[in-house]
C-alpha positions in Angstrom: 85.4 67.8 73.5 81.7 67.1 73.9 78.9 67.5 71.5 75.6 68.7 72.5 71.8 68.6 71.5 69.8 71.8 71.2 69.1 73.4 74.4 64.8 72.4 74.0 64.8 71.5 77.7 66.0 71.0 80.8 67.3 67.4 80.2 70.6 67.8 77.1 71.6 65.2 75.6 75.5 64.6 74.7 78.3 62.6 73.8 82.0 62.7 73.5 84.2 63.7 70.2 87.5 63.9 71.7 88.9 62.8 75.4 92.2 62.8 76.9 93.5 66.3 75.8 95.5 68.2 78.2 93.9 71.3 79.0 91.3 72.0 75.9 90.6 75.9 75.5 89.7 77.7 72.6 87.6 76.2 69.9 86.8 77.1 66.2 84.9 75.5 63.3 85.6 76.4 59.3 82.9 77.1 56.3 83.3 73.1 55.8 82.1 71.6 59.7 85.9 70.7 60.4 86.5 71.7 64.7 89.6 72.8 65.5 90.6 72.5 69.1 93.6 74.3 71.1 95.4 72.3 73.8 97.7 74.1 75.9 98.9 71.2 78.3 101.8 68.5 77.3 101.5 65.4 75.7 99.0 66.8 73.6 99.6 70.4 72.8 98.9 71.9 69.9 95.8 72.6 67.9 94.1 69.5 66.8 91.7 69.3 63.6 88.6 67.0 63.8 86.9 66.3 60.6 84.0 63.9 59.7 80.9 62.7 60.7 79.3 64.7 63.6 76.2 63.6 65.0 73.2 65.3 63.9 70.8 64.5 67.2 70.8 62.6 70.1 69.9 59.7 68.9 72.7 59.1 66.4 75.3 59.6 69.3 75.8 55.9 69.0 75.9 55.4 66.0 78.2 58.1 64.4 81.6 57.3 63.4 84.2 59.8 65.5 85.7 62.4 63.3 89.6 62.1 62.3 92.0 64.0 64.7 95.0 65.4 63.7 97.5 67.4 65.4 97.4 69.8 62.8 100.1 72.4 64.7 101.9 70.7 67.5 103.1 72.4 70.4 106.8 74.3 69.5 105.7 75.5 65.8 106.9 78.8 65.4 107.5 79.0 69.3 103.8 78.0 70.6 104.7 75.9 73.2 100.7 75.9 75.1 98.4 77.2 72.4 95.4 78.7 74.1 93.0 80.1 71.5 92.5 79.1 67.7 90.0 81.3 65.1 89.4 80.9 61.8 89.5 84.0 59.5 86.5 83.6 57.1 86.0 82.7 54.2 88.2 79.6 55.5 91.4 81.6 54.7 94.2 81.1 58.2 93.9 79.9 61.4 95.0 82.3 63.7 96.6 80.8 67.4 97.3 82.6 70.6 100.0 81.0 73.3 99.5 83.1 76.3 102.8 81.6 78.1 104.9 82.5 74.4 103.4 86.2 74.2 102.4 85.5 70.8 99.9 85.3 68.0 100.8 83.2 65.0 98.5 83.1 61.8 98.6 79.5 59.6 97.2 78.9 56.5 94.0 76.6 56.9 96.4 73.6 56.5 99.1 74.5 58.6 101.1 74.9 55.4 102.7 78.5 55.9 103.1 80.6 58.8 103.1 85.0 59.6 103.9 85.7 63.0 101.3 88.6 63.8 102.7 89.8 67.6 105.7 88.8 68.3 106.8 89.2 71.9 106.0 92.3 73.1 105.5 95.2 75.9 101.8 95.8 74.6 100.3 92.1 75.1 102.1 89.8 77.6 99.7 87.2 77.4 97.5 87.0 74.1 94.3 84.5 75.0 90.8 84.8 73.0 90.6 85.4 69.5 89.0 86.4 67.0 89.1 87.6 63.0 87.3 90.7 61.7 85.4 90.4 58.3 88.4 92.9 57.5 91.1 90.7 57.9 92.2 92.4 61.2 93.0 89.9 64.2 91.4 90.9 67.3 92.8 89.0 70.6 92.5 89.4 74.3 95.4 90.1 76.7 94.8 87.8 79.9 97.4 90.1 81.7 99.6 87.1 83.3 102.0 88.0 86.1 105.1 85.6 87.8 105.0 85.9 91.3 107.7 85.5 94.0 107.5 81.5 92.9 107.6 82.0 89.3 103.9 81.3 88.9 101.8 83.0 86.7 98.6 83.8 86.8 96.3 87.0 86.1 96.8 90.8 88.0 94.2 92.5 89.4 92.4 94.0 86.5 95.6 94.1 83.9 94.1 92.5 80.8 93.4 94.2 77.9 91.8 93.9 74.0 93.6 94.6 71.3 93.7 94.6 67.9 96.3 94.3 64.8 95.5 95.3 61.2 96.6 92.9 58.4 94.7 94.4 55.5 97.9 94.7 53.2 99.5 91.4 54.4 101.8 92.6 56.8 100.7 93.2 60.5 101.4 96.6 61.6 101.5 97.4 65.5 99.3 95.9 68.0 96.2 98.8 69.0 95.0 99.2 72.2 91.4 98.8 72.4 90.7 98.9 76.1 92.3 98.1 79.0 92.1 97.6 83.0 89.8 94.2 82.1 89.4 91.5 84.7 91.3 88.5 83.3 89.8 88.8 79.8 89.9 84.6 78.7 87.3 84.5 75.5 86.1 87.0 73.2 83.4 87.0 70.8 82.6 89.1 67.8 79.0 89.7 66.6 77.6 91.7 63.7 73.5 92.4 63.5 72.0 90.4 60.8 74.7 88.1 60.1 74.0 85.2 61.6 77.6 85.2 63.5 79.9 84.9 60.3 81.4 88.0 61.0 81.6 91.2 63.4 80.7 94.5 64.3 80.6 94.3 67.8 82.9 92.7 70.7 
């Protein structure tokens, strides 16, 4: 995980938080400045919380103590074996993780404490990658659309992702929603509402 300066120029300064993670994907940071960092590839799967001291500019690269790591849900928990995506539903209520390999999406409280599967393994989503949380509680996710070959290797179809969506507004997830379909190996997602500075969404 790297840490960058503003983009004021051609030249960006930055230095390193985290090295040696196998595979690091999605990435998502609570109300409080903790990271928290999905690794999908063995020895280090599993989403990993860094908390601390981040530097503030370039110069204090040096100088800033690394934040603490923690393998806050290791791969295998509640059957994520190569978690892929992590969000964090505001106000700093869950953590909610896609494992694209697993078909599934799994929703943790901010501390890894307690645990609601949110799709289970299923026709609709074969492979659940980006995430995201609504400002309604609803868990909006991408569907790379993996397929197994002759060989038994995966990887994405010609145009067979997807976005969907799954309401949790009275604290059980109901069915997953198609939103759209026939996307090109959908791997991120953002959500963006007008006037509020990114905390929550209107838009994908």
């Amino acid at each position: 995980m790297e840490w960058f300066a503003p983009f004021d120029g051609t030249t960006v300064a930055s230095c390193r938080i985290a090295g040696d993670l196998g595979t690091p994907l999605g990435l998502a940071v609570d109300g409080n400045g903790a990271a928290y960092l999905a690794s999908a590839r063995a020895a280090t799967a599993g989403v990993w919380r860094y908390k601390g001291s981040f530097p503030k500019d370039a110069s204090s690269c040096a100088t800033t103590l690394p934040p603490t790591a923690t393998n806050l849900i290791p791969a295998g928990t509640q059957g994520l074996s190569a978690p892929t995506a992590v969000a964090v539903a505001q106000p700093d209520q869950a953590l909610v993780v896609t494992s694209a390999p697993d078909d599934l999406v799994v929703a943790f409280a901010l501390d890894a404490s307690d645990s609601l599967v949110v799709q289970a393994k299923s026709q609709v989503a074969v492979s659940p990658f980006g995430v995201a949380v609504s400002p309604d509680g609803s868990v909006i996710y991408t569907d790379l659309g993996l397929a197994a070959d002759a060989k038994g290797v995966l990887s994405p179809g010609d145009r067979t992702g997807a976005l969907l969506s799954v309401s949790t507004g009275n604290g059980t997830p109901g069915a997953p929603s198609v939103m759209d379909r026939g996307l090109d190996a959908p791997d991120g997602l953002g959500l963006y509402i007008p006037g509020a500075r990114g905390g929550a969404a209107s838009k994908v």
